[in-house]
C-alpha positions in Angstrom: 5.5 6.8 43.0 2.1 5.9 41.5 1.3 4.3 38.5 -0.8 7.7 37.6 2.2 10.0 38.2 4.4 7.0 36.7 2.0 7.8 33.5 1.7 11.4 33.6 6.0 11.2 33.6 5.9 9.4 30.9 3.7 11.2 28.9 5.4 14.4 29.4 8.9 12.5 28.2 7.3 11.0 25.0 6.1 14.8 24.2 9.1 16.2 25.0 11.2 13.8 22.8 8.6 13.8 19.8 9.0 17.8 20.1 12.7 17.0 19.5 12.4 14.5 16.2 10.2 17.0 14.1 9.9 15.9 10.5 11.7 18.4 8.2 12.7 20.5 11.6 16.4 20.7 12.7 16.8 19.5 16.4 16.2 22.1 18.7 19.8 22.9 19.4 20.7 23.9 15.6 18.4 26.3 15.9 16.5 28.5 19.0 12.8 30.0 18.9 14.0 32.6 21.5 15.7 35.9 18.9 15.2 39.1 20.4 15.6 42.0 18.3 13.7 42.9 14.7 13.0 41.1 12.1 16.5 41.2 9.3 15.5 43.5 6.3 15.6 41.1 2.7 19.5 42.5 2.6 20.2 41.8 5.7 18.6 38.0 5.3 20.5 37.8 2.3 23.9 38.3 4.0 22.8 36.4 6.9 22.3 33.2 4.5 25.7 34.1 2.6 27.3 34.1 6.1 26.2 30.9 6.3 26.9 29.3 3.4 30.6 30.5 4.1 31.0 30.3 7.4 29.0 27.1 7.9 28.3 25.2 4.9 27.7 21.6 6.9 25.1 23.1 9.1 22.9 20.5 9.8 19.3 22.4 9.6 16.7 22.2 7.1 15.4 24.9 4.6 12.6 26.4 6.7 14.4 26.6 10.0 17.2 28.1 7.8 15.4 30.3 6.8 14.0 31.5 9.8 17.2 31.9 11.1 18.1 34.5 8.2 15.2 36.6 9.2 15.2 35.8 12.7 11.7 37.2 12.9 10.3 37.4 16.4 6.5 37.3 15.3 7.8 33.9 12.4 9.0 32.0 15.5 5.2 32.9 17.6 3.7 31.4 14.8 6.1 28.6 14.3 6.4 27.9 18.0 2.4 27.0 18.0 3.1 24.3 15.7 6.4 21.8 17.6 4.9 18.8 18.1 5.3 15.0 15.8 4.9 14.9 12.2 4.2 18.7 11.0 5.3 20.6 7.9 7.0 23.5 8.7 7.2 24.6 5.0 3.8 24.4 4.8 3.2 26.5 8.0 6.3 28.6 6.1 3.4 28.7 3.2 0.2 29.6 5.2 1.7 32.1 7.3 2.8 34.2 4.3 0.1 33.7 2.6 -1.8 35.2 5.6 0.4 38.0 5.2 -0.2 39.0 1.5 3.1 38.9 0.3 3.1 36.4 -2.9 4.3 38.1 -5.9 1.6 37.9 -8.6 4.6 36.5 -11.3 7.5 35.2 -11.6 8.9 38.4 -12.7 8.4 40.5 -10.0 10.7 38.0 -7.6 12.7 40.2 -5.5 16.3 39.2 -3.5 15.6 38.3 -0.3 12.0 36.7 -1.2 11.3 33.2 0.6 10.8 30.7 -2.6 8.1 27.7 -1.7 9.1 24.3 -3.8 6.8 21.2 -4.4 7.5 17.7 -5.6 11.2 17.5 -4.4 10.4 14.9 -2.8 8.1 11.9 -1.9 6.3 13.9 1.2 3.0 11.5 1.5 5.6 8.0 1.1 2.9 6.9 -1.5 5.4 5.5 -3.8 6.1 8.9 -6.2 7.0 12.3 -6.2 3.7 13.9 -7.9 1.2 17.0 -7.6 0.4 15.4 -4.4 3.8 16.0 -3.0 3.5 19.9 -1.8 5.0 22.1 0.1 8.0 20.2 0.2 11.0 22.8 0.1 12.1 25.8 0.7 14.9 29.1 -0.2 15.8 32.5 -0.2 16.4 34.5 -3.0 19.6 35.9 -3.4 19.8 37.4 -6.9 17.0 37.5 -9.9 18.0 38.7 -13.3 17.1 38.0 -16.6 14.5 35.5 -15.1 16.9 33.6 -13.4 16.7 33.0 -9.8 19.8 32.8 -7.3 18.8 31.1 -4.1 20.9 29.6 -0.9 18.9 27.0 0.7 19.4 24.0 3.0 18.5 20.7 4.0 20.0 18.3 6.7 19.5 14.9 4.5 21.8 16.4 2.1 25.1 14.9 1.8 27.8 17.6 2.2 27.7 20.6 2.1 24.2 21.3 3.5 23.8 24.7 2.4 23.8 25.5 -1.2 23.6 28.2 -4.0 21.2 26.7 -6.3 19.8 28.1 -9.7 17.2 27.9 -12.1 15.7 30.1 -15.3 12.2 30.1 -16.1 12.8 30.3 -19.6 13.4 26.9 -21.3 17.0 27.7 -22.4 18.2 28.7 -19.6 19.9 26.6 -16.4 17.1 23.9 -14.6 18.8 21.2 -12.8 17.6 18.1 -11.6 16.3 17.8 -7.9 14.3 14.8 -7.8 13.9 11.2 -9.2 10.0 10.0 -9.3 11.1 6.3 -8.0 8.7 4.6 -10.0 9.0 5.7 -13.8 12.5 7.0 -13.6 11.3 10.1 -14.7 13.5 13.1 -13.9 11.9 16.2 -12.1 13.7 19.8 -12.4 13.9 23.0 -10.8 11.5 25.2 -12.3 8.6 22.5 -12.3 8.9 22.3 -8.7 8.8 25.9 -8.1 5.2 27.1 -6.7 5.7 30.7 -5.6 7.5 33.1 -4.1 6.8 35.4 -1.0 8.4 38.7 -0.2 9.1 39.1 3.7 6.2 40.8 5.6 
């Protein structure tokens, strides 16, 4: 073999294995790009993720591919599938694409079950010491119930110590539940739910 084609193998296997070790992506074999069939309806997303969350609460996939898999869209994984490579947001791709769409609710209030729900500072995303403004696009859910303006999501992440999937909740209105999710590692300072809420999308 020559050392061109000795280089061009290797190239391929370094792209094939940074493909693999996406940041905030579950490996390939948690979840697959290739659904046929529609797109789930909101209920139908919403039963998919309460399948889940009983069936296999130590799933090891994070939020976005989780919730891809609840809507099993075919035209969400074409757009996803343009993006696989080292390094890239999927949330944030989760963001844009919707936001392409049209779908963000203009408030709070008009949150709908089965909406995808877009988190920031839950973590430190750019490693520059805190979790700020500058952390974005950093989470994500699906709604589940809304009432009295409190949400009822199920989400999932794969750093998460047991179980991986979740039924979380949080109140826009001071009084009402707003647990913590994150710990700025500098100051100390605790970081709750609804401050780390951006928007929510309906499905298009």
């Amino acid at each position: 073999m020559s050392s061109g084609e000795m280089k061009k193998q290797t190239f391929y296997l370094f792209l094939v294995l940074g493909m693999v070790f996406l940041v905030g992506c579950a490996p390939l074999s948690h979840y697959s790009w290739k659904n046929s069939g529609p797109q789930a309806s909101p209920q139908e997303a919403i039963q998919q993720a309460e399948e889940y969350l009983k069936n296999r609460p130590n799933w090891k996939i994070d939020c976005s591919h989780f919730v891809l898999a609840c809507y099993h869209s075919p035209e969400m994984n074409r757009f996803f599938g343009k993006y696989s490579y080292l390094n890239h947001n999927l949330t944030k791709d989760l963001r844009i694409y919707l936001e392409q769409k049209g779908t963000r609710r203009a408030r709070a209030a008009d949150i709908q079950p089965g909406d995808i729900l877009i988190f920031n500072m839950t973590y430190d995303k750019n490693h520059d010491g805190h979790i700020d403004e500058k952390d974005t696009d950093t989470h994500c859910g699906l709604v589940e119930g809304f009432k009295d303006m409190v949400v009822v999501y199920i989400d999932a992440s794969e750093s998460r110590k047991p179980p991986k999937i979740h039924r979380r909740r949080f109140s826009f209105f001071d009084k009402g539940p707003n647990e913590t999710v994150a710990t700025d590692p500098v100051t100390g300072r605790k970081i709750h739910a609804r401050e780390t809420f951006y928007a929510a999308y309906a499905a298009p």
